[in-house]
MARVEX-328323 format. One line per 4 residues: number of its first residue (from 1); their letters; for each residue y negated, x negated, z of N, C-alpha, C. Coordinates in steps of 0.05 Angstrom, whole numbers, plus 5000, padded with zeros to 4 digits. Atoms other than C-alpha are relative to their C-alpha. Layout:
# MARVEX-328323
NUM> a> Y/X/Z/Y/X/Z/Y/X/Z; ...
//
This chain:
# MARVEX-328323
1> xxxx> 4997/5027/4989/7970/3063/5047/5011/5001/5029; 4981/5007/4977/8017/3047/5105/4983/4975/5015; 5002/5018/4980/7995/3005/5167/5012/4990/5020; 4988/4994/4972/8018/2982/5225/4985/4975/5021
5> xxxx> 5021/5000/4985/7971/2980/5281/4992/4971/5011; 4997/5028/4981/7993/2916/5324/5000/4983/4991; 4994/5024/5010/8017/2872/5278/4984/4983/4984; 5021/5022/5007/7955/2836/5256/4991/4979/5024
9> xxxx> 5008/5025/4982/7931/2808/5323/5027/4989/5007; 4967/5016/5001/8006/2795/5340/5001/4971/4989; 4985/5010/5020/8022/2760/5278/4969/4970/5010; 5016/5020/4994/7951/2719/5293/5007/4984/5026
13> xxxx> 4995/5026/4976/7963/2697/5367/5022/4985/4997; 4977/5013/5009/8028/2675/5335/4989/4972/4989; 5011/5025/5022/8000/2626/5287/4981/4978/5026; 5023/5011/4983/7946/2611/5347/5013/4985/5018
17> xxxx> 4985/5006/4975/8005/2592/5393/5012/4980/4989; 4989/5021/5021/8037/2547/5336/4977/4983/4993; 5023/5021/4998/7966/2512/5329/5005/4972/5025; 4999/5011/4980/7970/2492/5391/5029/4988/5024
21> xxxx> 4968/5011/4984/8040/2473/5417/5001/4977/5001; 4999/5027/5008/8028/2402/5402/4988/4989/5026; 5017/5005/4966/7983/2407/5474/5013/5002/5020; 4979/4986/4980/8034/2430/5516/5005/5030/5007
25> xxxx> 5002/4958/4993/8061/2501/5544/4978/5013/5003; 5016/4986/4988/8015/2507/5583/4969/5005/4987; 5033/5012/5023/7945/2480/5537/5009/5030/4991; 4992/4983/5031/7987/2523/5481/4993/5028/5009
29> xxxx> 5006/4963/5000/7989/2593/5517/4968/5006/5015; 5030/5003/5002/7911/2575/5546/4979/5006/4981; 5021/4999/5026/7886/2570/5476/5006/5020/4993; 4984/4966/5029/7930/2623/5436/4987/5024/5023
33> xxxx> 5006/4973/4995/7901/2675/5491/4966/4994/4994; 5028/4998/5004/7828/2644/5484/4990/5005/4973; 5010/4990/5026/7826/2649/5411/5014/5024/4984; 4992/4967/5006/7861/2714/5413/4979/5020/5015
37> xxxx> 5023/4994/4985/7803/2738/5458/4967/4996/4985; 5024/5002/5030/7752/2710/5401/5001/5013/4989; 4989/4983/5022/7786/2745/5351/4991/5021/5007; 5006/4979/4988/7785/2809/5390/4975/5012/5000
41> xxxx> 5032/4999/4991/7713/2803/5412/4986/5001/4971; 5017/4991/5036/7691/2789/5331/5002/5023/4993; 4996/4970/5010/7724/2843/5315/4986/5021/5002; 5013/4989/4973/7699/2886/5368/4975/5002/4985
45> xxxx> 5021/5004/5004/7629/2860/5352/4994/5014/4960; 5011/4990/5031/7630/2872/5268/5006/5032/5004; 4997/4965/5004/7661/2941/5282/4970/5012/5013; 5023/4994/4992/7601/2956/5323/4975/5001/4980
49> xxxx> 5018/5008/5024/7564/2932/5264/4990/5018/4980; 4997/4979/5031/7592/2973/5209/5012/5036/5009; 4997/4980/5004/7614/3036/5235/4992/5022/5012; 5029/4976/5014/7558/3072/5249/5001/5021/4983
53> xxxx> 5013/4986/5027/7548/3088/5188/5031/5013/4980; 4983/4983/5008/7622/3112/5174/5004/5026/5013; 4987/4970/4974/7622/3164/5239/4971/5016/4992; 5018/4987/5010/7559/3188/5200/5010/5012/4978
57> xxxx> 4986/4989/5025/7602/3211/5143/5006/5031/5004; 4977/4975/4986/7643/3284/5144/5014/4990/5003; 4970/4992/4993/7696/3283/5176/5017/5028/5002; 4984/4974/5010/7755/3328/5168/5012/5003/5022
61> xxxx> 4986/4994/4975/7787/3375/5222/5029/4989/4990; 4974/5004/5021/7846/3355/5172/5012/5019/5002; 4985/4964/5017/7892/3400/5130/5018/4999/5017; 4981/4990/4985/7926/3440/5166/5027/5013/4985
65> xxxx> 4977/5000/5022/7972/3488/5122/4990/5004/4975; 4999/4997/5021/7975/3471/5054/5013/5015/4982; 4983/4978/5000/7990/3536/5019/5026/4996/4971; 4978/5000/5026/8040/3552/4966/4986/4993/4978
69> xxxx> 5014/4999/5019/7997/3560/4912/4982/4974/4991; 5017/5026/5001/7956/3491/4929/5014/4985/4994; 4989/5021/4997/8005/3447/4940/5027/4995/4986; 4982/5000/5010/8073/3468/4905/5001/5012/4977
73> xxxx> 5011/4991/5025/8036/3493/4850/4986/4977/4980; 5014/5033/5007/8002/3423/4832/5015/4991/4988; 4986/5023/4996/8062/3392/4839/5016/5012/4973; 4992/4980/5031/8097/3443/4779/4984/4985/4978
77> xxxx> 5016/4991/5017/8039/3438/4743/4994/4969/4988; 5009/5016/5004/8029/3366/4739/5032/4979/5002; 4983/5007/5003/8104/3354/4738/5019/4967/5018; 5006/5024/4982/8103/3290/4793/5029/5013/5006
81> xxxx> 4974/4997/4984/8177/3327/4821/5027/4995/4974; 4969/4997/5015/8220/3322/4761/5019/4987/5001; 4972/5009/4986/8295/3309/4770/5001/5021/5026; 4992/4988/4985/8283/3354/4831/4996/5028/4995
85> xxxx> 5002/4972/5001/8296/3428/4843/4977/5008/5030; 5007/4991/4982/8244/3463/4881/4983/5019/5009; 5008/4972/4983/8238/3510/4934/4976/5007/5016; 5019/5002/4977/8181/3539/4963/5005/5026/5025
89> xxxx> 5000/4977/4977/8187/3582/5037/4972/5010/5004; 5028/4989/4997/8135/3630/5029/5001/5029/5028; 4996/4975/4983/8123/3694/5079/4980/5020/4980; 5022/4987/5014/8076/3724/5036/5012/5013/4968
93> xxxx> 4988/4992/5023/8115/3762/4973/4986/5002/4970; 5017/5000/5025/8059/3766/4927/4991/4974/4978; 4990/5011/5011/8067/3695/4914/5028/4986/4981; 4985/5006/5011/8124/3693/4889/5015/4998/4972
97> xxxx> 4995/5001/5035/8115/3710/4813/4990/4978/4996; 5013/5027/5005/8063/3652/4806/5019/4981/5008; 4983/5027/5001/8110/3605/4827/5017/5005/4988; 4978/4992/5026/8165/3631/4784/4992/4990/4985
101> xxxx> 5010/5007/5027/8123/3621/4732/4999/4965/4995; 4997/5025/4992/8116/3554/4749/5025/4973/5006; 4973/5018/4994/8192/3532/4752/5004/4995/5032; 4999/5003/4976/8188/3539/4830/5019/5025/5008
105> xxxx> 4995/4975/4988/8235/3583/4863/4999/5007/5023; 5011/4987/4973/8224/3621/4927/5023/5012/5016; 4979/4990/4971/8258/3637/5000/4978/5007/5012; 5019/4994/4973/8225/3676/5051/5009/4981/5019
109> xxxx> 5009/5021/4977/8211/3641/5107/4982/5004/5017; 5007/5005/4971/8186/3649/5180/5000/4981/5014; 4987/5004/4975/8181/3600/5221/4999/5002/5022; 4999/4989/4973/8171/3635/5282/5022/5017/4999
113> xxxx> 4991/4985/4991/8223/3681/5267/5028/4987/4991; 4965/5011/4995/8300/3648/5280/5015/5007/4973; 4972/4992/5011/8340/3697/5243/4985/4990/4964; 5011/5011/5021/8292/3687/5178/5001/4978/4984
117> xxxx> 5005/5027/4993/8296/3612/5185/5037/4996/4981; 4976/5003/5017/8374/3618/5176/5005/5006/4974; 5000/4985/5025/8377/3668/5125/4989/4969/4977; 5009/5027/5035/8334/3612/5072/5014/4989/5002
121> xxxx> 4981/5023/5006/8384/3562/5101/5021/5006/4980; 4977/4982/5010/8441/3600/5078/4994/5002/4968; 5007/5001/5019/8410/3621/5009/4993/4975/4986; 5004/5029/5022/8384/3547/4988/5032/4986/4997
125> xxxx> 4967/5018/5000/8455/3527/5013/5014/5004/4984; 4983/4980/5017/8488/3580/4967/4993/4993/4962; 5005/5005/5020/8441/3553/4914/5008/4961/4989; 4999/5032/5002/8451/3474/4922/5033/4985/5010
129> xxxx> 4974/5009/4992/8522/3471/4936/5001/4985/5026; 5003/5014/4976/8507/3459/5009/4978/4975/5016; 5014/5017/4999/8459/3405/5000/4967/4994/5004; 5024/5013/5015/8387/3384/5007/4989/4973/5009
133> xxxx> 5015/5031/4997/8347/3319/4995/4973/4995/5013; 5035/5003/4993/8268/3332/5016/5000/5025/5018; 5019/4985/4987/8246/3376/5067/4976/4998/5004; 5034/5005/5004/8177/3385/5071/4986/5022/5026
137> xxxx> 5003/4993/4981/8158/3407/5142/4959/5013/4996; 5036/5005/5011/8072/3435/5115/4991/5028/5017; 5012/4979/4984/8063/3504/5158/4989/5003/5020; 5020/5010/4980/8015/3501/5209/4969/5025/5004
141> xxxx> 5019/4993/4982/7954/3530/5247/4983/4994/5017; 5019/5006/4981/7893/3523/5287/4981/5013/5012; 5022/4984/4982/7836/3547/5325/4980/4982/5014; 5024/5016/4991/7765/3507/5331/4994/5018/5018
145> xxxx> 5014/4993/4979/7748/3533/5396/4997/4976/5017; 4998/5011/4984/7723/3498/5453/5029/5004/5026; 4974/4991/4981/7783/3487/5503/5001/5017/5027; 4996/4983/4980/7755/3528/5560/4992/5034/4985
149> xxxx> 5011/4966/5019/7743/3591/5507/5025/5007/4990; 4978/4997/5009/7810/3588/5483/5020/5019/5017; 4984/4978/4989/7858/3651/5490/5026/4977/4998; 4970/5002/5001/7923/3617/5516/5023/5010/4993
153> xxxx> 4978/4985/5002/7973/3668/5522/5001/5003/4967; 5003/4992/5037/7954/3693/5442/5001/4972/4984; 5015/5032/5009/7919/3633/5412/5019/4976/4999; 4996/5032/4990/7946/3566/5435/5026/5004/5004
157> xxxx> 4978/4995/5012/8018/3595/5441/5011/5005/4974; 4999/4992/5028/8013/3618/5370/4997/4974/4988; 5008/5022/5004/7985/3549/5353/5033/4985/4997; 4978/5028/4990/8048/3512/5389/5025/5010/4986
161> xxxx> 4980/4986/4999/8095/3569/5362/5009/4992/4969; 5000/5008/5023/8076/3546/5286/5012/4980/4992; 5003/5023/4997/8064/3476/5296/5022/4978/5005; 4970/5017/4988/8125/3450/5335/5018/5023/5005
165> xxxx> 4969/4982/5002/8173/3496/5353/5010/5015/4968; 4991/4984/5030/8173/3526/5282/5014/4976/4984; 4987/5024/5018/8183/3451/5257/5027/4996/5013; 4971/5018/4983/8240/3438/5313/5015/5025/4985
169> xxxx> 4978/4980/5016/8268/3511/5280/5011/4993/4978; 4990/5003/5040/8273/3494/5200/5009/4968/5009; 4974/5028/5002/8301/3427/5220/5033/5001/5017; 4973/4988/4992/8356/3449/5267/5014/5013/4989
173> xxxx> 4998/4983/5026/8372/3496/5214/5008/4990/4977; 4989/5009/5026/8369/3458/5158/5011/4969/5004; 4990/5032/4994/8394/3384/5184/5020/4997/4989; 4976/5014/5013/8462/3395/5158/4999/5002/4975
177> xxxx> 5015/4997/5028/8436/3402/5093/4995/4968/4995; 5007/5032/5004/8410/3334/5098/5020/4993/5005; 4976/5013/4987/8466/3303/5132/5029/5004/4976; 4980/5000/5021/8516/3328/5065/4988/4983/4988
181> xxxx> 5006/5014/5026/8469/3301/5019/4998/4970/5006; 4997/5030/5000/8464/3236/5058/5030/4981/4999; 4964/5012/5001/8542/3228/5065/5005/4998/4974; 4992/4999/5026/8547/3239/4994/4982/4971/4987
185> xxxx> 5003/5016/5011/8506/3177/4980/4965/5006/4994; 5020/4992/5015/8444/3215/4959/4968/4995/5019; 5023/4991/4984/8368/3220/4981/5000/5016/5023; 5005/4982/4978/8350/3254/5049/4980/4989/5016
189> xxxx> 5033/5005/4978/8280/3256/5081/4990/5026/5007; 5012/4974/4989/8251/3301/5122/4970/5002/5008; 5036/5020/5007/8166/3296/5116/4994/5029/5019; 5007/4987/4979/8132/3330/5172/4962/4989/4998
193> xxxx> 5024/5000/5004/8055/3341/5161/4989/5005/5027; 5015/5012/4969/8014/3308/5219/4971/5003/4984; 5031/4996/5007/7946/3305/5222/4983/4972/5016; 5008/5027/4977/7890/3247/5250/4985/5019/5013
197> xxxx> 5020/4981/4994/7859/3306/5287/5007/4991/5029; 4989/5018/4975/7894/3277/5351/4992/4968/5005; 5007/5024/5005/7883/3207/5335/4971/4990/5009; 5018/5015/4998/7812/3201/5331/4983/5011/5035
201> xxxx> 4979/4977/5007/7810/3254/5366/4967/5016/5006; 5025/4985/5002/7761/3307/5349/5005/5026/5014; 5010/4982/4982/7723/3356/5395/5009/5030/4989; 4992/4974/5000/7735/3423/5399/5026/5013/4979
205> xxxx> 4973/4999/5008/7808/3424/5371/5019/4994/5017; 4982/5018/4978/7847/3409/5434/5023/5024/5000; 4974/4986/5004/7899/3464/5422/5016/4989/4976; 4977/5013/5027/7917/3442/5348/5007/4959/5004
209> xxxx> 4999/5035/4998/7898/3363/5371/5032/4993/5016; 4988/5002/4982/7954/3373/5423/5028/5020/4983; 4969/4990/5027/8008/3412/5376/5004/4980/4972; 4995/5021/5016/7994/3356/5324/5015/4967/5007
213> xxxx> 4987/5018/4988/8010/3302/5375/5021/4998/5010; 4976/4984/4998/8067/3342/5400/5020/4996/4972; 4987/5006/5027/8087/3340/5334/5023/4973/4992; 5002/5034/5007/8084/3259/5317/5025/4997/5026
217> xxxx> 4979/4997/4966/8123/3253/5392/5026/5002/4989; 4982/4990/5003/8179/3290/5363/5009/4996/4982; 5000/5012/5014/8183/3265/5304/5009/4968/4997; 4995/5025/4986/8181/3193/5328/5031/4997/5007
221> xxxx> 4967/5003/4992/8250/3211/5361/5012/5012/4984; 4971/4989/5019/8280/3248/5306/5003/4987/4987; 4997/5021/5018/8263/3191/5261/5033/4979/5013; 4994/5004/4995/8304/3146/5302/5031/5011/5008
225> xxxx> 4971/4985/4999/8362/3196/5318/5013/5015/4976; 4998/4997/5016/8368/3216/5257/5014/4982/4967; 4991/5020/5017/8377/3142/5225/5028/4992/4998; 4964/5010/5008/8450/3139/5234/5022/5013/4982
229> xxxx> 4986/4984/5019/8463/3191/5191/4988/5006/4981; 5019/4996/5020/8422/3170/5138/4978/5007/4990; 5027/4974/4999/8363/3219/5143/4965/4984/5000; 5023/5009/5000/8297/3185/5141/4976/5026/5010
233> xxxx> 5019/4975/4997/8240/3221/5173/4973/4979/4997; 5026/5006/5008/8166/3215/5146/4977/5017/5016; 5011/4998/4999/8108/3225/5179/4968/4999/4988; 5030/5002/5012/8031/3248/5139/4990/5004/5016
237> xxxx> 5015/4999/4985/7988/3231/5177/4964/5004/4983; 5011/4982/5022/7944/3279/5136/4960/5002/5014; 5038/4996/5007/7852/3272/5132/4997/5018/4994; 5009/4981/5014/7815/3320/5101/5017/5013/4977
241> xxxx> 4993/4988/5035/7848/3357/5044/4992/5034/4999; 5010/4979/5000/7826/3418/5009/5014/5026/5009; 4983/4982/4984/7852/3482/5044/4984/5025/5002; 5025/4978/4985/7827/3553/5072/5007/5000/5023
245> xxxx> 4978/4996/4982/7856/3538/5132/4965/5005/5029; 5022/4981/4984/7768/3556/5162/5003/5027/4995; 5000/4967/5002/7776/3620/5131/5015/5022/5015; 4983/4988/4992/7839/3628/5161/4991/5012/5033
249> xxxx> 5002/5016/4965/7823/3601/5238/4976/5011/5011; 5023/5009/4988/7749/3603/5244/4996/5036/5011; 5007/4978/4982/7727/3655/5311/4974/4998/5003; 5019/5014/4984/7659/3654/5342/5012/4997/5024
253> xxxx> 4986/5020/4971/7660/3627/5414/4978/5029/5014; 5019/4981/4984/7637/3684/5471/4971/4992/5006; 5029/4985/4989/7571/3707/5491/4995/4970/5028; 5002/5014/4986/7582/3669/5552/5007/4975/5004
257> xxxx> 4989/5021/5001/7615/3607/5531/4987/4974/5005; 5015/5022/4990/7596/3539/5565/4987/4990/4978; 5009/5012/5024/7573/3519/5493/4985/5017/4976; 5024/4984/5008/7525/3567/5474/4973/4985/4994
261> xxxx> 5030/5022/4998/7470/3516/5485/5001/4989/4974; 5000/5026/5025/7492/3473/5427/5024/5027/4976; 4994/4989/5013/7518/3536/5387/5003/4993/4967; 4985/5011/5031/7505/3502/5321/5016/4974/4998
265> xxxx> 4976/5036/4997/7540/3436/5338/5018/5007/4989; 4969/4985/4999/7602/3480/5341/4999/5006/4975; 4997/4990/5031/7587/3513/5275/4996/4972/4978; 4990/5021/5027/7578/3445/5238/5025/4991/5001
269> xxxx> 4972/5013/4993/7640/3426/5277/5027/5018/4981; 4976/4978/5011/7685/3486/5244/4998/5000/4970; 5003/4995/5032/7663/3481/5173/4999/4965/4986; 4995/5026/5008/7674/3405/5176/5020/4995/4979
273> xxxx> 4977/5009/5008/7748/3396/5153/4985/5008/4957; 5013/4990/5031/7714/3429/5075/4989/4990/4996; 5024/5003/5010/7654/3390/5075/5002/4967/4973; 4973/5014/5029/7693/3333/5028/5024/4999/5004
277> xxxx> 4957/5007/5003/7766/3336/5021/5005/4988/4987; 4992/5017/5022/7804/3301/4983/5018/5026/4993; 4987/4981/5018/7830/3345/4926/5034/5002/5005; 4978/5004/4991/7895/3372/4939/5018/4987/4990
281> xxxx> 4980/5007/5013/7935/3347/4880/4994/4974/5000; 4994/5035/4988/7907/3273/4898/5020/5000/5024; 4988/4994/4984/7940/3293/4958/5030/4993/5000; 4974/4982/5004/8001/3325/4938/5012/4973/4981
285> xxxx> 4989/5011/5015/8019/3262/4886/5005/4981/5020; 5006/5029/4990/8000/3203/4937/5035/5009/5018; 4976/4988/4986/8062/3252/4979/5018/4987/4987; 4985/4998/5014/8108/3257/4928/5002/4978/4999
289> xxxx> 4984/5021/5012/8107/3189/4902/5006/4984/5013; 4982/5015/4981/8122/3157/4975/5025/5008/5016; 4969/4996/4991/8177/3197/4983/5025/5002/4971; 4982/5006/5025/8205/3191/4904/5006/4971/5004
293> xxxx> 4990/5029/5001/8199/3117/4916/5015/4981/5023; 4983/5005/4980/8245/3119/4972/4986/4984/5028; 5009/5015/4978/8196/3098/5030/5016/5004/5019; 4995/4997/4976/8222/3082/5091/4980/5001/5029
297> xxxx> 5026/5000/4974/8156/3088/5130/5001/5014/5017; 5001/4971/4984/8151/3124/5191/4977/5008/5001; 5027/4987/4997/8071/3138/5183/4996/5006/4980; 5009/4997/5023/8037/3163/5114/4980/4998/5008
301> xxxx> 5020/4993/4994/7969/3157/5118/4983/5007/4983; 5005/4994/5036/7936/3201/5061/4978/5025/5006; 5028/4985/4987/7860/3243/5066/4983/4985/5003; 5039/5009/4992/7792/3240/5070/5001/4989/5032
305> xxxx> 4994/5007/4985/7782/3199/5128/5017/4978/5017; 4983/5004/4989/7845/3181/5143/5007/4972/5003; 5002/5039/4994/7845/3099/5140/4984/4999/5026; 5020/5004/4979/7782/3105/5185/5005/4998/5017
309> xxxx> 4984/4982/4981/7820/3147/5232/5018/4977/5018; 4986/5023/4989/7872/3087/5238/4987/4982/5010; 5014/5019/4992/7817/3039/5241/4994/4998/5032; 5001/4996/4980/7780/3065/5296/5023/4999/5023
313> xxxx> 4986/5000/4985/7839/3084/5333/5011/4972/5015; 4995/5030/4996/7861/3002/5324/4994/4994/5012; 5028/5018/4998/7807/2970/5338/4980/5004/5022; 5026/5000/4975/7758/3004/5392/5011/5023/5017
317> xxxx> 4995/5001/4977/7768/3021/5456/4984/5030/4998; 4999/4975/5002/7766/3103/5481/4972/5000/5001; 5029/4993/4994/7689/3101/5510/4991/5003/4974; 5021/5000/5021/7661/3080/5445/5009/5021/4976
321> xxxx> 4992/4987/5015/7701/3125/5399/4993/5042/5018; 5011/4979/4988/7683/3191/5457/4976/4999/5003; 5029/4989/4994/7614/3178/5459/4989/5007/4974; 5008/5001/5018/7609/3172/5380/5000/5032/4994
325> xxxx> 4987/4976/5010/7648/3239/5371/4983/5023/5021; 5014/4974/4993/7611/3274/5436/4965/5001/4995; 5027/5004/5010/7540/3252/5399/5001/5019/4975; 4997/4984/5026/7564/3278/5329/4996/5027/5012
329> xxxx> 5002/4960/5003/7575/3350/5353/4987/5002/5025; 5008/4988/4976/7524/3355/5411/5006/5006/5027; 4988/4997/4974/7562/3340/5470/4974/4984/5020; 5013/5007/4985/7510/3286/5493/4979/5019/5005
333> xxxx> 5021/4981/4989/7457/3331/5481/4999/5027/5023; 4997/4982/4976/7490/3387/5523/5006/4986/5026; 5001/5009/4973/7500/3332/5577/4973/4991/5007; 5025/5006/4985/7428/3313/5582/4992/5022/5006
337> xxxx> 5016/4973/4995/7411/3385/5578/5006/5013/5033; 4988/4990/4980/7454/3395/5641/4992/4980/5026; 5006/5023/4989/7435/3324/5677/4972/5009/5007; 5026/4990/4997/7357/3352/5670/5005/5026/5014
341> xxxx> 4999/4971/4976/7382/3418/5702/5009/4992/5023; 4994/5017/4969/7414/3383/5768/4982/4991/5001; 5027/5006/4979/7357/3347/5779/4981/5016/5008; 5014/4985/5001/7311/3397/5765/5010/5019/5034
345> xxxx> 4998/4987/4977/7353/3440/5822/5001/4974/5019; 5003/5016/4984/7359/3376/5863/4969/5004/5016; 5036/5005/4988/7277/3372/5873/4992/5017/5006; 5013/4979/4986/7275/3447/5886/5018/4998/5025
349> xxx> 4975/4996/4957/7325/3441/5948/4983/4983/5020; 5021/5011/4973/7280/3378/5977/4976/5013/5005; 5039/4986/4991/7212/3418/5974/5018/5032/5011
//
């Protein structure tokens, strides 16, 4: 399900301003902001009401990469692509019988590494008479650490190296690909897997939260530069789904790490994104069938979670969405724990 964020109170102070026009300018834009300020404030007030008891739910670090085998194996298997030919870029060679088997055929694929990047161009090009219709931007990475534990140089470069620059690679690369098949009349979308891990935005992910936003950003403008030459770009703005992408990621945090105190916080925090997903091939169809049915959306919003995600974000204001998130995983608790230690040294300094 597609939203879009603004256009409910909008569309209301509209109606609220047309109520009232019959009072004069001035009455008219008086009222339409006071009963846009009601509105607000209800809102405001029932959300406070009811969601509680949703930020008590799991939440998901959201899928990060969905692998070959999950996601373009489903889609075979359950036949949701037919009419199209498709490719999967794997790095990993030992998948590549299983998807054979499957009517999928296979390109290596890096995208950290340039020359690799071409090379598949080249080969799908060689196979499609120059052409393709769907790109499917799904490779990705993360690292639940706290953000002052986090190896930069390694880590959080590796992160950004996946994330975005690998996406700005396979689209520079493959754009004229799109750009034939759109001159020719045909389909061309390019789907770039976001995440609400930025959005809401959850703790101890501020390297992938910040390569996912990075992401959306860039995205945003390719959509738009992209529309004159037909190209449609899609944004999933991707919840929970099922993945190993803890198995992949998950470190402990040092010996000495500011967040030792609340050590299991952190560990419920990392084994979140698993604790319900939404199955991948619900997933993988809800995909497929808003880009078979020619959306022009620039958001997807599809995962465990992932409505919520929008809600909150809508609807309530940063404090109340940072205190919910630093309560869930033990942030308040490590700030009282630290608030009782300053005083504590406070009262030994006056005696």
């Amino acid at each position: 399900m597609y939203f879009e964020p603004e256009r409910p109170l909008v569309l209301y102070l509209r109606l609220s301003m047309l109520k009232c026009v019959g009072h004069g300018t001035r009455v008219g834009t008086r009222c339409s902001i006071l009963i846009g300020l009601i509105f607000c404030v209800g809102v405001k007030i029932l959300i406070l009401l009811t969601v509680p008891k949703y930020l008590n739910t799991p939440m998901p670090v959201a899928a990060e990469m969905i692998t070959e085998r999950s996601l373009i194996g489903r889609l075979s298997r359950k036949k949701w692509c037919v009419g199209y030919r498709v490719f999967a870029a794997v790095r990993r060679l030992e998948t590549v019988k299983e998807l054979e088997e499957l009517g999928v055929e296979s390109v290596y694929l890096d995208v950290t590494d340039p020359s690799s990047i071409a090379a598949a161009r080249d080969e799908v090009a060689a196979r499609t008479s120059g052409k393709l219709n769907v790109l499917v931007n799904n490779a990705g990475q993360g690292s639940p650490r706290p953000a002052t534990d986090l190896e930069i140089e390694t880590t959080v470069k590796g992160i950004f190296d996946v994330n975005v620059f690998g996406v700005m690679r396979v689209v520079q690369t493959f754009v004229n690909l799109l750009v034939s098949a759109a001159g020719d009349g045909e389909e061309a979308t390019i789907v770039n897997i976001g995440s609400i891990a930025p959005i809401v935005p959850l703790v101890f992910g501020s390297a992938y939260n910040a390569s996912k936003a990075a992401l959306h950003a860039y995205a945003d403008c390719l959509r738009m530069e992209l529309r004159p030459y037909g190209i449609h770009v899609l944004t999933a703005m991707t919840g929970g789904v099922r993945s190993s992408i803890v198995r992949r990621t998950a470190s402990d945090i040092p010996q000495n790490s500011l967040y030792r105190p609340i050590y299991d916080s952190w560990l419920k925090r990392i084994g979140l994104s698993q604790s319900t997903p939404m199955d991948t091939a619900t997933y993988a169809k809800g995909l497929v069938d808003e880009v078979v049915r020619g959306s022009k959306k620039p958001w997807f919003w599809r995962g465990h979670f992932a409505w919520r995600a929008w809600f909150l974000n809508t609807f309530l204001w940063k404090g109340f969405t940072d205190y919910f998130m630093m309560k869930r995983f033990g942030l308040v608790k490590l700030e009282n724990m630290m608030n009782e230690q300053r005083k504590l040294k406070s009262k030994q300094k006056q005696t």
